[in-house]
Residue frames relative to the residue before (quaternion, step in Angstrom):
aa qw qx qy qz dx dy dz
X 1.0000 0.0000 0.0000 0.0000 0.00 0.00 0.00
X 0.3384 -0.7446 0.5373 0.2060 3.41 -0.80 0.97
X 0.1887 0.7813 -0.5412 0.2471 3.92 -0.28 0.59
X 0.4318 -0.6613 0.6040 0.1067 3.53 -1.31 0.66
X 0.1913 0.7559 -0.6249 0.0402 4.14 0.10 0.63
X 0.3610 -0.6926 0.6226 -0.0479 2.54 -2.04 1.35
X 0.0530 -0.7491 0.6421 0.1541 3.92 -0.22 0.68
X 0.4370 -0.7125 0.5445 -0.0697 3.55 0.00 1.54
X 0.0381 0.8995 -0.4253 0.0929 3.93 -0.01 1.00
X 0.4159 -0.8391 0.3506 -0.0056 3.55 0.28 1.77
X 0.0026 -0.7063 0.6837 0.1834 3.43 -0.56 0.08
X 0.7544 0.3693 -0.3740 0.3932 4.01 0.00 1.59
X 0.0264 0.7390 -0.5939 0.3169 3.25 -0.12 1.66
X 0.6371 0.4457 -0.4189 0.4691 3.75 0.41 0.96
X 0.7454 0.1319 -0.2440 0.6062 3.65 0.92 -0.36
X 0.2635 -0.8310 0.4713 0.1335 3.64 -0.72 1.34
X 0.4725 0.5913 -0.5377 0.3715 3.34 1.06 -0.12
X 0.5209 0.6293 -0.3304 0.4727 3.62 1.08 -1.24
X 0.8621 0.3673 -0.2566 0.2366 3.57 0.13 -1.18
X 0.4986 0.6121 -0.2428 0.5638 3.23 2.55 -0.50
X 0.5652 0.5470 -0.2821 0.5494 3.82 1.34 -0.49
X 0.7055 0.3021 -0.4026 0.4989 3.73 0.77 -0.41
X 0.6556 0.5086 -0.4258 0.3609 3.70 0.69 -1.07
X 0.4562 0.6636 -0.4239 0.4145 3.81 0.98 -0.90
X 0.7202 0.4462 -0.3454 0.4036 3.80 0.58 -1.23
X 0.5627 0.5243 -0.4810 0.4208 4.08 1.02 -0.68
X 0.4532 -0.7141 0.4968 0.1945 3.69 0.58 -0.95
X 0.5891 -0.1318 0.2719 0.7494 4.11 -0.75 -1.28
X 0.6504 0.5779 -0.3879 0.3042 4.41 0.13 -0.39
X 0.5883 0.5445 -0.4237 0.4218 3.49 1.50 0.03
X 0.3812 -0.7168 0.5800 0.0671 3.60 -0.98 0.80
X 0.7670 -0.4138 0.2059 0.4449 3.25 0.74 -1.11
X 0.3434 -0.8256 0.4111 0.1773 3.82 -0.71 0.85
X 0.2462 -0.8503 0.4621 0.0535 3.84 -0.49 0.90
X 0.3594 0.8457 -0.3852 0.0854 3.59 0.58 0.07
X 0.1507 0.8649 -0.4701 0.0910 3.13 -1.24 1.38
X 0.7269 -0.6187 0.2143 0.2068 2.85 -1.02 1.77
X 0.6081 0.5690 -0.2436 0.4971 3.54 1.06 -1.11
X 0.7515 0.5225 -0.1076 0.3882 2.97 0.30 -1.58
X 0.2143 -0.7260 0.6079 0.2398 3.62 1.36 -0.99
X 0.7678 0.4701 -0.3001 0.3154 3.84 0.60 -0.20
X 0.2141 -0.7246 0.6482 0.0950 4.11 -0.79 -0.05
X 0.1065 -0.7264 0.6722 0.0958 2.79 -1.13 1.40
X 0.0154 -0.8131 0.5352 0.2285 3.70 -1.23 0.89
X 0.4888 -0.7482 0.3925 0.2172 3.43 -0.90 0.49
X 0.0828 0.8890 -0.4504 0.0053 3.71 0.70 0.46
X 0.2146 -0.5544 0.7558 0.2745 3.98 -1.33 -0.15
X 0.8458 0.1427 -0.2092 0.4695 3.39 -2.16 0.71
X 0.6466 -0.5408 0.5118 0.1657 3.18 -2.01 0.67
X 0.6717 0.5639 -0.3257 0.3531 3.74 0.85 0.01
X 0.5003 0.6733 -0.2605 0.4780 3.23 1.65 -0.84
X 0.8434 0.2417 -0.1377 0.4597 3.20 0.92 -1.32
X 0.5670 0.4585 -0.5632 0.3887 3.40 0.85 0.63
X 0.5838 0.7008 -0.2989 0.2807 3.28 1.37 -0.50
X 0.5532 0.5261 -0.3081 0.5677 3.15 1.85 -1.10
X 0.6164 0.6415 -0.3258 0.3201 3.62 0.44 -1.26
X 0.5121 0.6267 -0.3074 0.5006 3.55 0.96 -1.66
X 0.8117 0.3665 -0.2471 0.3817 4.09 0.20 -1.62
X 0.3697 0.8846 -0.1575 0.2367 2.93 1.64 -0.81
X 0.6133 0.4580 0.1309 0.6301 2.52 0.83 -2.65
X 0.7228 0.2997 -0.2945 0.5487 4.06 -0.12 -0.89
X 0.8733 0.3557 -0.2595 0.2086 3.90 0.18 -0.45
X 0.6870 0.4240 -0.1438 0.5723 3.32 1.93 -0.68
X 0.1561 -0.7726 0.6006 0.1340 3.29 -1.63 0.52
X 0.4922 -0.6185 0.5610 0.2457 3.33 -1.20 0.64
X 0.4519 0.6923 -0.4220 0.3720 3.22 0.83 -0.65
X 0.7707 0.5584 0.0503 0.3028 3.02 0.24 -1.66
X 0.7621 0.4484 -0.1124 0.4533 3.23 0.92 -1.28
X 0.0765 0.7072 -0.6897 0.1356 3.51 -1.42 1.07
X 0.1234 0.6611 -0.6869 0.2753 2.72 -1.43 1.65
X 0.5393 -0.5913 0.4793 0.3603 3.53 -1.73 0.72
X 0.6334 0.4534 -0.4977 0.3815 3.70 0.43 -0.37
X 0.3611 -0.4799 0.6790 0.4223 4.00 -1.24 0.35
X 0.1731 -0.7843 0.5755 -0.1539 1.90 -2.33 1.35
X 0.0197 0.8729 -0.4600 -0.1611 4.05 0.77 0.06
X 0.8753 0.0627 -0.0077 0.4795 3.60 1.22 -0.46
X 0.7728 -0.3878 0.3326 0.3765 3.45 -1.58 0.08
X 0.7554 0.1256 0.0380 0.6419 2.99 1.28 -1.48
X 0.1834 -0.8852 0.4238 0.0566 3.53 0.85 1.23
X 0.8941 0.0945 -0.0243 0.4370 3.20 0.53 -1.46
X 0.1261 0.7637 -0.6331 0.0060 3.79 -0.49 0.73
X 0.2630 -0.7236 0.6354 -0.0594 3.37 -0.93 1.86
X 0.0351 -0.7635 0.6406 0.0747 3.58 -0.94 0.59
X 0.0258 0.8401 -0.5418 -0.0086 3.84 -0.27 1.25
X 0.3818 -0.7679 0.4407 0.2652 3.50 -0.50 0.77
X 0.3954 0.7188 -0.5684 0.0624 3.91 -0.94 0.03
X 0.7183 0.2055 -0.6081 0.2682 2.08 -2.05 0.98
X 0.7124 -0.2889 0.0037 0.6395 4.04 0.21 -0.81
X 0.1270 0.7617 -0.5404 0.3342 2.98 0.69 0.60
X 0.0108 0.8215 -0.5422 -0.1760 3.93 -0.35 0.18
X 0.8234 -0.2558 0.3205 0.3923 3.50 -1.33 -0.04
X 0.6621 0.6232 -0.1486 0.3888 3.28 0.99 -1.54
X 0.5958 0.6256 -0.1509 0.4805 3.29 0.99 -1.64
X 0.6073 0.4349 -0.3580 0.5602 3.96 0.73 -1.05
X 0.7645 0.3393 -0.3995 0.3752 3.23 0.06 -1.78
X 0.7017 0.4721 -0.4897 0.2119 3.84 0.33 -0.32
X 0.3705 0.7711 -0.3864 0.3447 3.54 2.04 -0.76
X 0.5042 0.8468 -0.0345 0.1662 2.72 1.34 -1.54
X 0.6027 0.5116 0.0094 0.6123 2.80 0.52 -2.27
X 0.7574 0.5219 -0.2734 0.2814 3.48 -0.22 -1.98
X 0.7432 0.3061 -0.2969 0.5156 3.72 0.63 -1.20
X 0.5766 0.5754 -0.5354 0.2229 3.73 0.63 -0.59
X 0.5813 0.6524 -0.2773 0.3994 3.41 1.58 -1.07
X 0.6771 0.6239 -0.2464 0.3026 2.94 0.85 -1.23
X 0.6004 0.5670 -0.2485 0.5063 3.00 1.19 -1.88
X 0.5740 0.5751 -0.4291 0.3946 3.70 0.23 -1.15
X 0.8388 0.4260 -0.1291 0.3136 2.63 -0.13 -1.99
X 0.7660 0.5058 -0.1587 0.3636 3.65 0.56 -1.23
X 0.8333 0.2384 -0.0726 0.4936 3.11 1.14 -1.26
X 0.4624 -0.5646 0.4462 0.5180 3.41 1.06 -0.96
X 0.6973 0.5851 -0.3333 0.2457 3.16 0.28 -0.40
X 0.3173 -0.8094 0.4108 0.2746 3.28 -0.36 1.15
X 0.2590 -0.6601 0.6997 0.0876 3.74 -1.58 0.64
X 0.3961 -0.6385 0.6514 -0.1053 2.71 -1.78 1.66
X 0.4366 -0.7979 0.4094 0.0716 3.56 0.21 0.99
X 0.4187 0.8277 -0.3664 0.0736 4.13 0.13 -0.39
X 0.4552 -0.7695 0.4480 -0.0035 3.37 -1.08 0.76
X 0.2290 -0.6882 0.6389 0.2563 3.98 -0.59 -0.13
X 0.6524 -0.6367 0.2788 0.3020 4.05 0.22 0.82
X 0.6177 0.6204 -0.1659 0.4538 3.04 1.54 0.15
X 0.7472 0.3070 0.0782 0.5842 4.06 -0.32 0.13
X 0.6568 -0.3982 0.3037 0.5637 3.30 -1.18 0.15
X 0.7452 0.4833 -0.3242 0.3255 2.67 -1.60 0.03
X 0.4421 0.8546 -0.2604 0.0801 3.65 1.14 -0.88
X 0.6054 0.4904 -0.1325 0.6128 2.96 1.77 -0.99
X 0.3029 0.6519 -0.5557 0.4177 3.66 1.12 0.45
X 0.6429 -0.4479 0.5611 0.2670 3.11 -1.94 -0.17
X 0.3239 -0.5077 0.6308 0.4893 3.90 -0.71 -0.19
X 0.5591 -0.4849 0.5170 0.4301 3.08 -1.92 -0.22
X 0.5778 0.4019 -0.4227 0.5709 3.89 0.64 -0.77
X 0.7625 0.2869 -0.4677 0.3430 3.93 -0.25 0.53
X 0.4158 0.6940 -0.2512 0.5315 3.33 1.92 -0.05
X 0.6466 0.2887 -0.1668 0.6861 3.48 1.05 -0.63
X 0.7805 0.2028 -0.4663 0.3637 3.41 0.14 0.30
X 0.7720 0.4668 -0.2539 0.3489 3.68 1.09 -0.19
X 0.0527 0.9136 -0.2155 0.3407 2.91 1.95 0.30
X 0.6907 -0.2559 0.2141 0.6416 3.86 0.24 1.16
X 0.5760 0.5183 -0.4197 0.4727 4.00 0.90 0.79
X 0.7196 -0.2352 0.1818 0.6275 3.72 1.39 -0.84
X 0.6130 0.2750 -0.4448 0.5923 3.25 1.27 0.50
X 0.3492 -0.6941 0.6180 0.1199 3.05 -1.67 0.68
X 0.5855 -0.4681 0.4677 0.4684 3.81 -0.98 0.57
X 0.2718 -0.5791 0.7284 0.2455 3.76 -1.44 0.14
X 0.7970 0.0083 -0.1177 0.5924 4.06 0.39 0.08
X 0.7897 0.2031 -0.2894 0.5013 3.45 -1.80 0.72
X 0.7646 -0.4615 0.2504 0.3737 3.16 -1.90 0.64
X 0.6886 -0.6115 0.3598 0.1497 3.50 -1.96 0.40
X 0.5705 0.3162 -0.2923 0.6994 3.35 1.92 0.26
X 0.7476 -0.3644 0.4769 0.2844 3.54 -1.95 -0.11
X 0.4991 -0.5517 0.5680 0.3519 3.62 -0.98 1.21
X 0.3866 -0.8297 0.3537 0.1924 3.25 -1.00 -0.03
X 0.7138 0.1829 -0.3330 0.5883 2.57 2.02 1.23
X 0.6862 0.3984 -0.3630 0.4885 3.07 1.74 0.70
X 0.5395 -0.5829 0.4685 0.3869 3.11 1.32 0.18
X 0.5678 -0.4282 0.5963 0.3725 3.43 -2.08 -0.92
X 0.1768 -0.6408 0.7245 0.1822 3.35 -1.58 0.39
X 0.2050 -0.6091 0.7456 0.1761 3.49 -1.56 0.66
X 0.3142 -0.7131 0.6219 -0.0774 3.37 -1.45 1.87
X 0.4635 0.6967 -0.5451 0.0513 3.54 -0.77 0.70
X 0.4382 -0.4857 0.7103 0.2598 3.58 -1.96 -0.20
X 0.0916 0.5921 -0.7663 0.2322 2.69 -1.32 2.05
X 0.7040 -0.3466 0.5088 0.3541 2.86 -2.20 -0.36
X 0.5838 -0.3205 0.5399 0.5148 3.62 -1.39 -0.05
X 0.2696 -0.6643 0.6946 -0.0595 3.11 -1.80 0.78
X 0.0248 0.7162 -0.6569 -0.2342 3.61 -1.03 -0.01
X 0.2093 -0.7795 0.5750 0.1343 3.51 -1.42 1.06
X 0.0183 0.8395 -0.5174 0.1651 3.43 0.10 1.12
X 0.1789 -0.6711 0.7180 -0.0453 3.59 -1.17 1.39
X 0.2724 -0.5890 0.7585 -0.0590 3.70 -1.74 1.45
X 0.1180 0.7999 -0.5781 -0.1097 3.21 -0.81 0.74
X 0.5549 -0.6688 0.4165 0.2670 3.56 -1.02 1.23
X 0.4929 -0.4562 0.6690 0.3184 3.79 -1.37 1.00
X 0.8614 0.2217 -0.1799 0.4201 3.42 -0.33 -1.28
X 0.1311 -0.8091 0.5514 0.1554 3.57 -0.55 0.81
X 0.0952 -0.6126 0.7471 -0.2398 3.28 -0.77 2.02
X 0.0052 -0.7196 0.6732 0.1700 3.18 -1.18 0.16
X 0.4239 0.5318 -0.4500 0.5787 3.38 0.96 0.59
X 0.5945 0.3441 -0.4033 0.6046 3.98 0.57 -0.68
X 0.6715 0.5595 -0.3515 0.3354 3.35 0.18 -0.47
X 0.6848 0.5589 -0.0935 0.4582 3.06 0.54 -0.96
X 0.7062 0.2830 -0.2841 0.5835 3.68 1.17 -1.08
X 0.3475 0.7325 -0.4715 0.3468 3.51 1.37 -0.25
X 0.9044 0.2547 -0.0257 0.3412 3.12 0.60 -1.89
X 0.3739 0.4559 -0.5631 0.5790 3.64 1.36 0.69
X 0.6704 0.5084 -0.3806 0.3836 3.87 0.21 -0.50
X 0.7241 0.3535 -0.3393 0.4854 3.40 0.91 -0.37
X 0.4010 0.6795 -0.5489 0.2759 4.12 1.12 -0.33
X 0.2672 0.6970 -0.6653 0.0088 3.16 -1.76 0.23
X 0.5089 -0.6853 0.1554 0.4973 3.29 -0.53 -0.66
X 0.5314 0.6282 -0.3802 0.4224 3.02 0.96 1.11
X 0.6218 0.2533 -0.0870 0.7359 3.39 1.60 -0.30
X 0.0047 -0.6377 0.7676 0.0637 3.68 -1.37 1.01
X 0.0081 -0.7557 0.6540 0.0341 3.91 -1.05 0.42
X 0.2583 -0.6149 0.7451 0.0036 3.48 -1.39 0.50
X 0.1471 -0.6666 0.6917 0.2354 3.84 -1.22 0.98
X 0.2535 0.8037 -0.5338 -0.0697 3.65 -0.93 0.27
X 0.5815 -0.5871 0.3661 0.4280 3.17 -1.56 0.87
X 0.0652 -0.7811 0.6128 0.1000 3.66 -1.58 0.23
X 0.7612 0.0559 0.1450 0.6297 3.28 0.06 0.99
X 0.7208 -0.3099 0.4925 0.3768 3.63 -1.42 -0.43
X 0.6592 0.2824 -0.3978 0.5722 3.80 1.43 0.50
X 0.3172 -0.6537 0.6421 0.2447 2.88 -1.70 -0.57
X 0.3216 -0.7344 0.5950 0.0577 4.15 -1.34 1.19
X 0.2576 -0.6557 0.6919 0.1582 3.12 -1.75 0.20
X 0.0651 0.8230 -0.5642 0.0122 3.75 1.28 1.11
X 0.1455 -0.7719 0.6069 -0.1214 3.11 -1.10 1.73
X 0.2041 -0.6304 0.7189 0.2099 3.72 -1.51 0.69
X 0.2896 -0.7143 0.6352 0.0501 3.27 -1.01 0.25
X 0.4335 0.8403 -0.3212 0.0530 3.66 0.74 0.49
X 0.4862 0.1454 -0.5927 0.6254 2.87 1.04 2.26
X 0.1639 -0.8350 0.5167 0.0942 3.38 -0.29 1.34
X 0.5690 0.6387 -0.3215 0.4060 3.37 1.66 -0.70
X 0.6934 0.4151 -0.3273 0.4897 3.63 1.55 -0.77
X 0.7378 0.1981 -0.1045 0.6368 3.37 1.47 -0.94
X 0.0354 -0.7648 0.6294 0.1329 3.49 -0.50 0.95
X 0.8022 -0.2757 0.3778 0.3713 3.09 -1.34 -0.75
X 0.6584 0.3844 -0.1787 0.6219 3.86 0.62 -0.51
X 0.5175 0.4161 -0.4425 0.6027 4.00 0.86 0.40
X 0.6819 0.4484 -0.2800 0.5055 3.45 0.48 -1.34
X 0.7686 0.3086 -0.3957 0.3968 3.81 0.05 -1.10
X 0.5065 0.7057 -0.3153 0.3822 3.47 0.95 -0.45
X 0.7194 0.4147 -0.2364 0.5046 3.43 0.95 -1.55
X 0.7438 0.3515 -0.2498 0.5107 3.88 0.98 -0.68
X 0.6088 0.2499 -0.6173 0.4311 3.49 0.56 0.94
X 0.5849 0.5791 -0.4915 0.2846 3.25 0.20 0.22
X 0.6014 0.5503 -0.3019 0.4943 3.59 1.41 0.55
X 0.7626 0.1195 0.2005 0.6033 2.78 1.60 -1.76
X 0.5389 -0.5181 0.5082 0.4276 4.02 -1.26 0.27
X 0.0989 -0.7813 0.5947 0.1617 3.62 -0.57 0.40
X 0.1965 -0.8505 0.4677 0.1389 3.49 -0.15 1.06
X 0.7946 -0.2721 -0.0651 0.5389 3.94 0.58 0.47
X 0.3784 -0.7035 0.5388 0.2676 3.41 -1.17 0.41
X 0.1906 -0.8346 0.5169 0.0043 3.36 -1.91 0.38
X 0.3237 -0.8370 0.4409 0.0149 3.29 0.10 1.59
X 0.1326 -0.8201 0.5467 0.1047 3.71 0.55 1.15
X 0.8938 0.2216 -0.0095 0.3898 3.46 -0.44 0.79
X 0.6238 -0.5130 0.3346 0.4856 3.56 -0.74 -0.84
X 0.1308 -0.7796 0.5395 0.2898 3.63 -1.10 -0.09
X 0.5281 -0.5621 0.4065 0.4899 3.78 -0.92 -0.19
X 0.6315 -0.5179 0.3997 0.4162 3.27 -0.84 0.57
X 0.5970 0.5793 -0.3473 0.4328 3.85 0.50 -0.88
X 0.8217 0.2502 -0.3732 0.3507 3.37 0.43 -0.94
X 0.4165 0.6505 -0.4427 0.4553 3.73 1.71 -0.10
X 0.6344 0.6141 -0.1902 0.4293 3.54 0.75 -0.77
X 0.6285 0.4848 -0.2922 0.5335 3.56 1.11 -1.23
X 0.7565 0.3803 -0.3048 0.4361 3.70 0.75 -0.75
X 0.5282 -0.5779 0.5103 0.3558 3.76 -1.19 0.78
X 0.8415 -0.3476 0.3630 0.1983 3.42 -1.62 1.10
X 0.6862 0.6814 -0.0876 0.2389 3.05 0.73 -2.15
X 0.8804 0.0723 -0.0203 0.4682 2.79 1.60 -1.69
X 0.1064 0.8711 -0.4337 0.2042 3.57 1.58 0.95
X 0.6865 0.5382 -0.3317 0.3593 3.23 0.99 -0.96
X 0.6361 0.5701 -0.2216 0.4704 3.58 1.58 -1.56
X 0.7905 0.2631 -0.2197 0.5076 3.22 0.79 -0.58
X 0.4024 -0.6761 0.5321 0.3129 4.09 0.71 0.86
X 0.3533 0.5929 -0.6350 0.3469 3.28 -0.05 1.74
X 0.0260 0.7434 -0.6678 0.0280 3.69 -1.28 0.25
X 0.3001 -0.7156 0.5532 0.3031 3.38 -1.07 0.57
X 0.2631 0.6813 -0.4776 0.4884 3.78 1.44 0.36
X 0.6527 0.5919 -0.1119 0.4595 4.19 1.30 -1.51
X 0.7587 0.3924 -0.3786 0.3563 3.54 0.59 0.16
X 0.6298 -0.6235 0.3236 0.3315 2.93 -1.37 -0.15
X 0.5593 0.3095 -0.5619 0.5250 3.46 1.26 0.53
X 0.4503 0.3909 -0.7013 0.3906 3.77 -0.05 0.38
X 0.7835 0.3750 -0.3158 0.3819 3.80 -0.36 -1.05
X 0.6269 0.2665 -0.4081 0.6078 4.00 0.38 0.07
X 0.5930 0.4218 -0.4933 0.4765 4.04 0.13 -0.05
X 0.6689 0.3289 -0.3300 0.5792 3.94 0.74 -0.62
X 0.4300 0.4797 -0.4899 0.5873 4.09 0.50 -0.50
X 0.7293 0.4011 -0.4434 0.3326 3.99 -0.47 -1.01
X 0.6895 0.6408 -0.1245 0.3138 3.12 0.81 -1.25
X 0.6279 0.4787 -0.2800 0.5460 3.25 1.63 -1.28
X 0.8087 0.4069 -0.1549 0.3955 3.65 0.75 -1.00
X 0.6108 0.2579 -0.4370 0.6079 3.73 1.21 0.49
X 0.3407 -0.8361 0.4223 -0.0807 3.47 0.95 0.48
């Protein structure tokens, strides 16, 4: 299926009525709904470029930054908007998705957008997003909307990547110092991680953004060998390949499912909407 998905990043993951009131606005375009409590954040999974301006729009009118506190970083209401191409869909196509909402956002809402990239493909000469959050109204300027922070949604960083996997390891022993050296040991460029505290535990919250070189089961693998890992957490959706790369045996240890991807959830999306 040829389609544009967006994993659509929230700052609100503690009141759920809130988080069922934004996904309601995508419509047959929701894929799937992440929400966590710790984190304060929601991941939604959407197809096409309306869904997510629609969510965004409630976004912007219903949350405050002000207000909000959580362990994940955070610059905005509507922090993260990924554009991943698949099927024919091409590289190009995202980076233009891209472009489009940054304008939009700017333009429509106020809110300024921060453009960013993964070094690769259009767009290459972008910023990462972890250098986007740190240079932010510091020496980078927005690329659309005004030159300071909404003033209750903050900024959103907009880009066109590959699929990703967001995946979280939580630690038997809660250290957040083990944690933490856990996760500078696991960086490269295929895998960014972050230990943080959650609650009365501690995580190894991990992107994965070459899941096909690093999947999951490399990663859970590499952090029990340091430490007891006491359950995994598939944030979202994965591609079916990288569910596939991993034996049967262990889907369950590692909170995978081939029910979890994104051609199960746009093969059932097809289904809901030719009906």
């Amino acid at each position: 299926m040829s389609v544009l998905v967006c994993a659509l990043n929230l700052s609100e993951g503690r009141r759920p009525e809130v988080v069922g009131t934004l996904a309601a606005a995508a419509g047959d375009d929701l894929l799937d709904v992440h929400r966590d409590a710790h984190h304060h954040r929601s991941v939604l999974t959407l197809v096409g470029e309306e869904a997510v301006r629609a969510v965004s729009c409630l976004a912007v009118e219903r949350l405050d930054l002000r207000t909000h506190h959580g362990v994940h970083p955070r610059m905005g209401v509507v922090d993260v908007v990924p554009f991943v191409a698949r099927g024919r869909q091409t590289p190009a196509d995202a980076a233009a998705a891209r472009d489009r909402f940054c304008r939009w956002l700017g333009d429509e809402l106020a809110v300024p957008a921060f453009a960013y990239g993964n070094g690769a493909g259009p767009g290459g000469d972008l910023p990462s997003l972890p250098e986007v959050r740190r240079r932010a109204f510091v020496d980078l300027a927005p690329v659309a909307g005004p030159p300071r922070p909404h003033p209750t949604a903050g900024a959103t960083a907009v880009g066109a990547r590959p699929v990703l996997v967001a995946y979280n390891l939580w630690l038997r022993e809660p250290d957040l110092g083990l944690a933490r050296e856990v996760a500078r040991s696991l960086r490269s460029p295929a895998v960014r991680a972050l230990g943080l505290a959650v609650g009365d535990a501690v995580q190894v919250s991990c992107n994965l953004v070459d899941p096909l070189a690093v999947g999951p089961a490399t990663v859970y693998d590499a952090v029990a060998a340091r430490t007891t890992v006491a359950r995994a957490e598939l944030v979202g959706l994965a591609p079916e390949a990288v569910v596939a790369a991993v034996s049967p045996r262990r889907w369950t240890e590692l909170d995978l499912s081939p029910d979890r991807t994104l051609e199960a959830r746009l093969a059932e999306r097809a289904k809901r909407t030719t009906g």
